[in-house]
C-alpha positions as CSV (number, residue, x, y, z in Angstrom):
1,X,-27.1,-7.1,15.8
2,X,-23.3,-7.2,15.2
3,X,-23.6,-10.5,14.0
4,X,-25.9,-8.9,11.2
5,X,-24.0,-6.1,10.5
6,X,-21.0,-8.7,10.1
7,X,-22.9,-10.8,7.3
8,X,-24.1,-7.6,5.6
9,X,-20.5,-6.2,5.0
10,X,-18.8,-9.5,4.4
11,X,-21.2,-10.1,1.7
12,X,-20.3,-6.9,0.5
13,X,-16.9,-7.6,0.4
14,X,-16.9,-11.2,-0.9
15,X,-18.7,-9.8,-4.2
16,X,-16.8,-6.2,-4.3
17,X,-13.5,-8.7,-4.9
18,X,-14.9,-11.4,-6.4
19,X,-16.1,-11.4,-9.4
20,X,-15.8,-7.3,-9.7
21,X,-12.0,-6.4,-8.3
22,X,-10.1,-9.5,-9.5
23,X,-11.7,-8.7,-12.9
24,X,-11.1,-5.6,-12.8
25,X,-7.1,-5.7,-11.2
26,X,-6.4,-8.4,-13.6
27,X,-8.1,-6.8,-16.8
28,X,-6.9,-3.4,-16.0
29,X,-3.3,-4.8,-15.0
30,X,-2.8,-7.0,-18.3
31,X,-4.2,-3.9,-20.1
32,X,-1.6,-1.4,-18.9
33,X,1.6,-4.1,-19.1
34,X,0.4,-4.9,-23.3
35,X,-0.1,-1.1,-23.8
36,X,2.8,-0.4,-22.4
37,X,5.2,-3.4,-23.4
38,X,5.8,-4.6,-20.2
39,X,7.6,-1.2,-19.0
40,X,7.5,-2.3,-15.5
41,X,10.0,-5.6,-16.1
42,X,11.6,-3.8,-19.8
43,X,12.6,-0.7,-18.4
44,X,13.3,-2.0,-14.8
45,X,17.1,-1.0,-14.9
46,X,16.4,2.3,-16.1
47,X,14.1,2.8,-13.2
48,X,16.6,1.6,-10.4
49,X,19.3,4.2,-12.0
50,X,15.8,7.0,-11.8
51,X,15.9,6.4,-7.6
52,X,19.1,8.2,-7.3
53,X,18.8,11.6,-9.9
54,X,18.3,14.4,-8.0
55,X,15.9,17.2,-8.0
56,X,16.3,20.6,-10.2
57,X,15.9,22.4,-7.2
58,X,17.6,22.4,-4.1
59,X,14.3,22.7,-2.2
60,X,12.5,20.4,-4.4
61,X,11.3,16.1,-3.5
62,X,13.6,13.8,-5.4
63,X,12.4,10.8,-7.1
64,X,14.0,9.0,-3.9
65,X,12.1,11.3,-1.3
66,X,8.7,10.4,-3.0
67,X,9.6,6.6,-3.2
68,X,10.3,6.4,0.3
69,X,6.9,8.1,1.0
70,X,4.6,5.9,-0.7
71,X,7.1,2.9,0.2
72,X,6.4,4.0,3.8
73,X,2.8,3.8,3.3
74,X,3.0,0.6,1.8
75,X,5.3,-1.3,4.1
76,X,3.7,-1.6,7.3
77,X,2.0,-4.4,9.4
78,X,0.6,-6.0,6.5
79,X,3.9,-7.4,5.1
80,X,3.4,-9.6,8.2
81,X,0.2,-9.8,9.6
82,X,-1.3,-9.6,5.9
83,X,0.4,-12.5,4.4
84,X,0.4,-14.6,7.7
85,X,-3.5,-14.3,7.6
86,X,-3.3,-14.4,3.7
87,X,-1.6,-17.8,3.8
88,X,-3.3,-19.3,7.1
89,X,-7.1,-18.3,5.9
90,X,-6.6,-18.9,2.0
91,X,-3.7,-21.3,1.7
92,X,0.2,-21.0,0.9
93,X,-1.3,-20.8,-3.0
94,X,-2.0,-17.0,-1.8
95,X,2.1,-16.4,-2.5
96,X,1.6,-17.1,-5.6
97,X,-1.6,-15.1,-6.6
98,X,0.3,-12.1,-4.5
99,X,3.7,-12.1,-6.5
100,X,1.1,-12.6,-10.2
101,X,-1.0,-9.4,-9.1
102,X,2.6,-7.5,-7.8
103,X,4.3,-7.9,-11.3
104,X,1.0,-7.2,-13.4
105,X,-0.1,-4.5,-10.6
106,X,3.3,-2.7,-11.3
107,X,2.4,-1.6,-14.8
108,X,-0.9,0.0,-13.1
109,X,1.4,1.3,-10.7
110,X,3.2,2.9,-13.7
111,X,0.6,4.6,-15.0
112,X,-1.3,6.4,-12.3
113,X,1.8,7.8,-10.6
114,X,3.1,9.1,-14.7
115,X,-0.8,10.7,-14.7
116,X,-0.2,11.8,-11.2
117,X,2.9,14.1,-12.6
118,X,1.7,15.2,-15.9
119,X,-1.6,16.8,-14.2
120,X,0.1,17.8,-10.8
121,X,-0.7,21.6,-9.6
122,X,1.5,23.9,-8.4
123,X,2.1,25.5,-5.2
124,X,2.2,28.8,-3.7
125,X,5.7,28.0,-2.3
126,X,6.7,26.5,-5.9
127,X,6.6,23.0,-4.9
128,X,4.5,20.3,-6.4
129,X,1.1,18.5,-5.5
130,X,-1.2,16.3,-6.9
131,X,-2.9,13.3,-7.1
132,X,-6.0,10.9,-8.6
133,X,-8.1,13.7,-7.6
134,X,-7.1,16.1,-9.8
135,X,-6.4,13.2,-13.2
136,X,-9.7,12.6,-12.6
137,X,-11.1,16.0,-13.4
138,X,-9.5,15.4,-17.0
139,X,-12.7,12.6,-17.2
140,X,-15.4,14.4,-15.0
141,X,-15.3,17.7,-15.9
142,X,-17.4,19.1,-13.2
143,X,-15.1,17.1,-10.1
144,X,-17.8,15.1,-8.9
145,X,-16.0,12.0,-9.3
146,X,-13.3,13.2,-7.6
147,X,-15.1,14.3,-4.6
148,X,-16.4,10.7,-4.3
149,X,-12.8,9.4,-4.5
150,X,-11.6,11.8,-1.5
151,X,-14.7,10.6,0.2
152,X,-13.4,6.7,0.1
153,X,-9.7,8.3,0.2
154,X,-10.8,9.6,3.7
155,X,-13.0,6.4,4.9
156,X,-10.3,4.4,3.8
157,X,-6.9,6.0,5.3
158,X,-8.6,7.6,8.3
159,X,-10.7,4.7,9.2
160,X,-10.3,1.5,7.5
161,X,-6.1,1.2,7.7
162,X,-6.1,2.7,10.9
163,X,-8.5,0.2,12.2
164,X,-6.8,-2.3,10.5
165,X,-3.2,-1.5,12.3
166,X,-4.4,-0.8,15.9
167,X,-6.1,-4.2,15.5
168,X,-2.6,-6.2,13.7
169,X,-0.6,-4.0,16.6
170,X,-2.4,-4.9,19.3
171,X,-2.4,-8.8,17.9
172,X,1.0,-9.1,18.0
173,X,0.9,-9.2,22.0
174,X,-1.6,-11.8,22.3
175,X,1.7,-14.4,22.8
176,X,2.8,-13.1,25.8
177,X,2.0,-14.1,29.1
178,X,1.2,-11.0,30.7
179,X,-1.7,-10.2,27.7
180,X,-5.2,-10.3,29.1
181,X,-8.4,-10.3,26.1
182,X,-10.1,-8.4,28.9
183,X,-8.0,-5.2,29.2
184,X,-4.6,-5.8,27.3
185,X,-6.3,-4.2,23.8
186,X,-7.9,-1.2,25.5
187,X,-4.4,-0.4,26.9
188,X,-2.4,-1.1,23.9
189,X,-5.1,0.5,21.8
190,X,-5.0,3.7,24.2
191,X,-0.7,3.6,24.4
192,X,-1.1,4.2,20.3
193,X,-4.0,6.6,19.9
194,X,-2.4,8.6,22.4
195,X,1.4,8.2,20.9
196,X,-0.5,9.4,17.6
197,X,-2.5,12.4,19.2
198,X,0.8,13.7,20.4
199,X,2.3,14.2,17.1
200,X,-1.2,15.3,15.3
201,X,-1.5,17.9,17.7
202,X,2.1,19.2,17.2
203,X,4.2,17.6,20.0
204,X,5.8,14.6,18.2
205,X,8.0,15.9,15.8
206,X,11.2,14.4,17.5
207,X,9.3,11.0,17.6
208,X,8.5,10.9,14.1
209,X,11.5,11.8,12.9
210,X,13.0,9.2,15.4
211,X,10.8,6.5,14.0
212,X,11.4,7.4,10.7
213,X,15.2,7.0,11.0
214,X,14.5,3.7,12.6
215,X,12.1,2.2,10.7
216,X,14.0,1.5,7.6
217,X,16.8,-0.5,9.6
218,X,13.6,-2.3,11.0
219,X,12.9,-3.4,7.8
220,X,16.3,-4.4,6.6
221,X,16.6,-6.2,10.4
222,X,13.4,-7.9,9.2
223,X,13.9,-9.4,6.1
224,X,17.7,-10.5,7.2
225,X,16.1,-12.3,10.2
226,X,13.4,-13.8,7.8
227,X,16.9,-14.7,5.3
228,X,18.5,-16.2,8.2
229,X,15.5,-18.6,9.4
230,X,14.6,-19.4,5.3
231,X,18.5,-20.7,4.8
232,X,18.8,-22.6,8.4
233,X,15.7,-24.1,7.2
234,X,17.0,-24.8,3.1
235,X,16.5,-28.3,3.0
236,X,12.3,-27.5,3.4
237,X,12.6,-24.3,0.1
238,X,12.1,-27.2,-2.8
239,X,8.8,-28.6,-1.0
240,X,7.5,-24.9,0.0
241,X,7.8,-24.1,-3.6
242,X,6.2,-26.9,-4.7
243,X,3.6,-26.4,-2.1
244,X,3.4,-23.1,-3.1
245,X,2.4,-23.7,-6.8
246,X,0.2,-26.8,-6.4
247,X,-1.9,-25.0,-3.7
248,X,-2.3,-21.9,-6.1
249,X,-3.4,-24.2,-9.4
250,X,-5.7,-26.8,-6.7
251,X,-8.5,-25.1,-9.1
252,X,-11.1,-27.4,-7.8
253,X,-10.4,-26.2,-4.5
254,X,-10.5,-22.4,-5.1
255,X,-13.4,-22.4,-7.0
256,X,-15.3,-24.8,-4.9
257,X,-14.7,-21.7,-1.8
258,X,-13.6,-18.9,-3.9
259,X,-14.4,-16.5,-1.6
260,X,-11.9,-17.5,1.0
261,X,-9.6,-19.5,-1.6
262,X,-5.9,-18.8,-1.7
263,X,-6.5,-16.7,-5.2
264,X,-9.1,-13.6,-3.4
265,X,-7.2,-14.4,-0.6
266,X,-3.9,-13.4,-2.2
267,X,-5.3,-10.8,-4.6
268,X,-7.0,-8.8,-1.2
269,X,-3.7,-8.9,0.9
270,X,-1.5,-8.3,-1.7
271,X,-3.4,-5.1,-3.1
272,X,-3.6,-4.2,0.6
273,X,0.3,-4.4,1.0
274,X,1.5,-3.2,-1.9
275,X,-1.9,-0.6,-3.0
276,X,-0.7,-0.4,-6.6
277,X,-4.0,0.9,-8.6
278,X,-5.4,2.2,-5.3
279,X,-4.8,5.7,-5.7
280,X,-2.5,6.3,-3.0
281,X,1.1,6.5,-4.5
282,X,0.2,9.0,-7.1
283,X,-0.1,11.5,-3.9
284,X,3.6,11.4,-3.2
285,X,4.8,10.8,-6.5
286,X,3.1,14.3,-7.4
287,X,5.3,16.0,-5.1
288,X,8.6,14.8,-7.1
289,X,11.0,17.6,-8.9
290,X,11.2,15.5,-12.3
291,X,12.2,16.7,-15.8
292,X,9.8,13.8,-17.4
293,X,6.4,12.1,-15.6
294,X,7.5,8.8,-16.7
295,X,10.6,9.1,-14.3
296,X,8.6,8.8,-11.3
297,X,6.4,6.5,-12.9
298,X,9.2,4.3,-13.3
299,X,10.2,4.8,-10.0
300,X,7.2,4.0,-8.4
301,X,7.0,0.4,-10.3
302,X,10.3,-0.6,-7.7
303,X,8.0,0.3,-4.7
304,X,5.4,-1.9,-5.8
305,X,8.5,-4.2,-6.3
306,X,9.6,-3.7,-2.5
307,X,6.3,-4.0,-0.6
308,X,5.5,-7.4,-2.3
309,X,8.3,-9.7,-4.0
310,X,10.9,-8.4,-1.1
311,X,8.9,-7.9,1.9
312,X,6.0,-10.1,1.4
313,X,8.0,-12.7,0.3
314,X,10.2,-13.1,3.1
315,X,7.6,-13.1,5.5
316,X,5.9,-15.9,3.3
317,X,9.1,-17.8,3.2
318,X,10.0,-17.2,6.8
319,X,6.9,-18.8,7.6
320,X,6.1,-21.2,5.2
321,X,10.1,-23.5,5.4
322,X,9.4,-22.8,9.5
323,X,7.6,-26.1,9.3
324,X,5.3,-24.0,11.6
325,X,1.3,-25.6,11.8
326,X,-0.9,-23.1,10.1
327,X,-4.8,-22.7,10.5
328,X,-7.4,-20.0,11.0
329,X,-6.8,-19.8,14.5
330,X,-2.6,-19.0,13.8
331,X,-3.5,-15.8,11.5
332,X,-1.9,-13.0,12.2
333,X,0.9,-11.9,14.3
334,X,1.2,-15.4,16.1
335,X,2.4,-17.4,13.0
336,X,5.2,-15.2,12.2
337,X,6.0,-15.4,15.7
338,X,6.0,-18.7,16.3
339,X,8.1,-19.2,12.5
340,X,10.9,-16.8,13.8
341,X,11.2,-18.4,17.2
342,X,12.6,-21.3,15.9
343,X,15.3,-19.9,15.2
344,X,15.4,-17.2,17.5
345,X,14.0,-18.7,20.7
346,X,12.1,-16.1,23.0
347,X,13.6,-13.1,21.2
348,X,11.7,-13.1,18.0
349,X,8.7,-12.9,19.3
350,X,9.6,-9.7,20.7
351,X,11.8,-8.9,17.5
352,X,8.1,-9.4,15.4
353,X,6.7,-7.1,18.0
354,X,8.8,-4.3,17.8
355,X,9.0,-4.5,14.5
356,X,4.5,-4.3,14.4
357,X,5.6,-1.1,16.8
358,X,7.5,0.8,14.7
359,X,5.7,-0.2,11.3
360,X,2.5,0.4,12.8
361,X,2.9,3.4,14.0
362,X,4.6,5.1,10.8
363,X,1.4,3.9,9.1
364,X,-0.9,5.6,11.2
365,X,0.8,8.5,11.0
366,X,1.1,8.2,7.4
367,X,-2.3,7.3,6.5
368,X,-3.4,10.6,7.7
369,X,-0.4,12.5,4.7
370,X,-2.8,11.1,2.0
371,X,-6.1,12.3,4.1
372,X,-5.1,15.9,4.5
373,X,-4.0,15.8,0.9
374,X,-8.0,15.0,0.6
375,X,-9.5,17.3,2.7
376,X,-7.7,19.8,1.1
377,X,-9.6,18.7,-2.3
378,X,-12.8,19.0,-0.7
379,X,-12.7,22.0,0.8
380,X,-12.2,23.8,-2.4
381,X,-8.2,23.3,-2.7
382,X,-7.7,25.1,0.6
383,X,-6.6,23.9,3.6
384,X,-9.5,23.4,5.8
385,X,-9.7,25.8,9.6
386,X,-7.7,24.7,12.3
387,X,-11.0,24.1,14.5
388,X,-11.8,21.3,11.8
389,X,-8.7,19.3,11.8
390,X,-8.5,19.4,15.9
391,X,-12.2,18.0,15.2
392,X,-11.1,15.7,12.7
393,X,-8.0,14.4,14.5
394,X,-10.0,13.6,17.4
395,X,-12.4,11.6,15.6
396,X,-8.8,9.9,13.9
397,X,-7.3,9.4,17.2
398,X,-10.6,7.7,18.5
399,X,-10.5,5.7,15.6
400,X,-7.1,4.3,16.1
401,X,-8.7,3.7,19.8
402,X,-11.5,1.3,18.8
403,X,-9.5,-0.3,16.1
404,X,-7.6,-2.6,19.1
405,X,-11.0,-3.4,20.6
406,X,-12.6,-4.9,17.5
407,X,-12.8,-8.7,15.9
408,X,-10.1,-9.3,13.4
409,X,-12.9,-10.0,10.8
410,X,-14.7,-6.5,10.8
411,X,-10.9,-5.1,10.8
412,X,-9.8,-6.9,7.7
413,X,-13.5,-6.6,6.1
414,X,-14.0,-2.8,6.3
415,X,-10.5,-2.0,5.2
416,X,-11.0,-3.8,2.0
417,X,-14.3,-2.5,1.5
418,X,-12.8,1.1,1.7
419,X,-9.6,0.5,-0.4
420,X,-12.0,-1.2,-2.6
421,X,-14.0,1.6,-3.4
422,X,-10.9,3.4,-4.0
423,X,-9.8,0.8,-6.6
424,X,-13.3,1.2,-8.7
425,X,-12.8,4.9,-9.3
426,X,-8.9,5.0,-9.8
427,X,-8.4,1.6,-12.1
428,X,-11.3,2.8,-14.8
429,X,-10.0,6.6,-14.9
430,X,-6.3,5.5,-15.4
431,X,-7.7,3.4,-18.7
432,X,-9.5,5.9,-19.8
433,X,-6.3,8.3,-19.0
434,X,-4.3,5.4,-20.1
435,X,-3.2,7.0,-23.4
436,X,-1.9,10.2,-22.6
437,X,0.6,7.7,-20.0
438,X,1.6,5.5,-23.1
439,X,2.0,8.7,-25.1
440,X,4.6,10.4,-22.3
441,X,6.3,6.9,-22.3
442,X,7.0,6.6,-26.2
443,X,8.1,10.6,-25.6
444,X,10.9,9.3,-22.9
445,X,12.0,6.7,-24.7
446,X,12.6,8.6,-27.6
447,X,14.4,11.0,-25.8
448,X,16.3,8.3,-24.4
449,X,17.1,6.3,-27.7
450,X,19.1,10.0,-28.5
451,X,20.4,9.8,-25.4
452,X,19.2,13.0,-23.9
453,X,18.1,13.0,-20.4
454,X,14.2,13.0,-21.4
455,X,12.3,16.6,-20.9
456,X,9.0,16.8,-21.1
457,X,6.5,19.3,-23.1
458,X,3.3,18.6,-23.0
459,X,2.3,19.8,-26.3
460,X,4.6,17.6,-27.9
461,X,2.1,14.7,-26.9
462,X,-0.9,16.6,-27.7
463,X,-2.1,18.2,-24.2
464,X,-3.4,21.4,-23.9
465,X,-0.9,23.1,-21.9
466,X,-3.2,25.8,-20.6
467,X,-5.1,22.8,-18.8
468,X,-1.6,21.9,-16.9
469,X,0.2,23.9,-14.3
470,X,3.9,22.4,-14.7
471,X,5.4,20.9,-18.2
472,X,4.8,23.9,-20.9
């Protein structure tokens, strides 16, 4: 019965990404970068200088506070176990098709998070929200639409990443001795859900803001260990280049298994990683205190940026000049363990696995920031009962439970599935949106060109102001 099941959503998935999502991502991508001239690599300075402006308020999200949201939702266990299973299932090619879909996915990244700011609503406390939910109402009138994008919003942050992360945390331990396939992922699986529960149900405010403190040394620990086993291992960066490139333009080879060739391969794992077109990002960057959309829009291009040519990259690197065997059966956690130990001996192993800790768990816990943004939505803008979200969280913390328990397949195949259906709705809306973006962009360079710090008025690009809550 599983078995079936299985087939059922794998075939599901093989033809949502292939040919409809890499047609779609690359169209939609290569759209946005023309329209725009390439503002994601052109104005690239302007947006690093963008990170650091601070809010008009002294209450207000900063362009840096909103970064480091969606960057925190982005970086997680699939700058490791994504890429290692990217490159052991697809090929070392899968590199290459992730860094392609990061620059040209920036530009998409660009637009949605600019939309996300022009058509954000206002608070009662004054502050800022917003999101795909409410740009799409500018295309379906009647918010249909955007009730079906919560819906996969939900099924994919609630239950396909968290799925996906119990079952890459709970991976990362199979190298051990002491790790049993019997009980080792029901314990590991109950450790997190429980560790989760704690802060959902208001306990864990200390360990969040612990973790959160941490985590970004984690990740500068990370990729400066991945630095330091890349450069002892130089002499092999020429021949994983080259490796790199003839894997990713073997044509014959990818399209005579496209489905699991290095190009899907790369294209599902690096959207995964680095979500740009998703529909996520645009949830924090609504929350920014900004004097022009295209600021955070900028801004949101150098999380893209972060997730995939710094983080991704190192772990592909790491792995890849490691001279480390690669198959089917290393994907996952294992072959970035095994790449850092030789280098490291016995303590990168554990180094990897702390690191899947402390990502992992800032994920979960962050996934569920974008679904309450969603529930919201769909219970008419207002925060739904507190009976509810105890009901809800349960079902969360359960899910988070189960996710250890699963096959690594159904893990990988329902997340994309869910993110997937995300993708559909957001990438056509954002074209069809795409002009008003392009329109605020010509605006801020204008401004700039003058050398004003750009302010925005939403009339001056043709928008009905009464339809707007910020920007008249």
């Amino acid at each position: 019965m599983f078995d079936a099941i299985m087939k059922f959503f794998n075939s599901v998935d093989d033809v949502m990404y292939y040919p409809i999502l890499i047609i779609v991502l690359a169209a939609a991508g290569l759209f946005f970068t023309f329209r725009t001239r390439f503002v994601q690599l052109r104005l690239f300075g302007t947006a690093c200088k963008l990170i650091v402006e601070k809010p008009a308020g002294e209450q207000k999200v900063s362009s840096f506070q909103a970064l480091m949201v969606s960057t925190a939702s982005r970086v997680g266990t699939g700058n490791i176990v994504g890429v290692s299973t990217a490159i052991c299932i697809g090929g070392p090619g899968a590199c290459f098709w992730m860094w392609l879909m990061c620059v040209i996915g920036a530009s998409s990244a660009f637009i949605e998070s600019t939309l996300a700011q022009i058509f954000k609503r206002k608070g009662k406390d004054g502050n800022s929200y917003g999101g795909p939910a409410y740009y799409i109402e500018k295309v379906a009138k009647k918010g249909w639409l955007s009730m079906v994008f919560c819906v996969f919003l939900i099924a994919t942050y609630a239950f396909g990443f968290n799925l996906l992360c119990s079952y890459n945390l709970q991976s990362s331990f199979e190298i051990y001795e002491f790790y049993n396939p019997t009980w080792s992922p029901a314990v590991i699986g109950a450790v997190a859900a429980i560790a989760v529960a704690i802060c959902l149900f208001g306990g864990g405010k200390r360990i969040i803001g612990t973790t959160e403190k941490i985590v970004p040394f984690m990740g500068l620990g990370y990729v400066l260990a991945s630095l330091i086993v890349i450069f002892t291992h130089a002499g092999n960066i020429p021949q994983t280049f080259s490796v790199i490139f003839q894997d990713a333009f073997n044509f014959p080879a990818i399209f005579g298994g496209l489905s699991g060739s290095c190009m899907v391969y790369g294209i599902k794992r690096g959207l995964y990683s680095n979500e740009a077109g998703v529909g996520s990002a645009p949830n924090a960057s609504a929350s920014a205190d900004v004097t022009h959309p295209v600021k955070q829009g900028l801004v949101q291009t150098i999380s893209v940026y972060i997730d995939t040519i710094l983080l991704c990259t190192a772990t592909a690197l790491m792995c890849l000049t490691s001279g480390v065997e690669y198959n089917a059966e290393m994907s996952g956690a294992a072959y970035v363990q095994n790449a850092i130990s030789t280098i490291f001996g016995g303590f990168g192993p554990i180094f990897i696995t702390i690191a899947m800790v402390m990502f992992a768990f800032t994920t979960l816990i962050g996934n569920l920031y974008y679904v309450d943004n969603a529930l919201i939505y769909l219970n008419k803008k207002k925060k739904p009962s507190k009976t509810f979200m105890n009901i809800f969280y349960i079902g969360c913390v359960a899910v988070i439970f189960l996710g250890a328990l699963i096959p690594m397949d159904f893990a990988w195949t329902m997340a994309d599935i869910t993110m997937g259906g995300m993708t559909l709705i957001n990438i056509p809306v954002c074209v069809a949106l795409s002009g008003i973006a392009v329109r605020a962009l010509r605006d801020f360079e204008s401004q700039k060109k003058k050398r004003l710090n750009p302010h925005f008025v939403a009339r001056d690009i043709g928008l009905d102001e009464s339809e707007l809550s910020f920007w008249k």
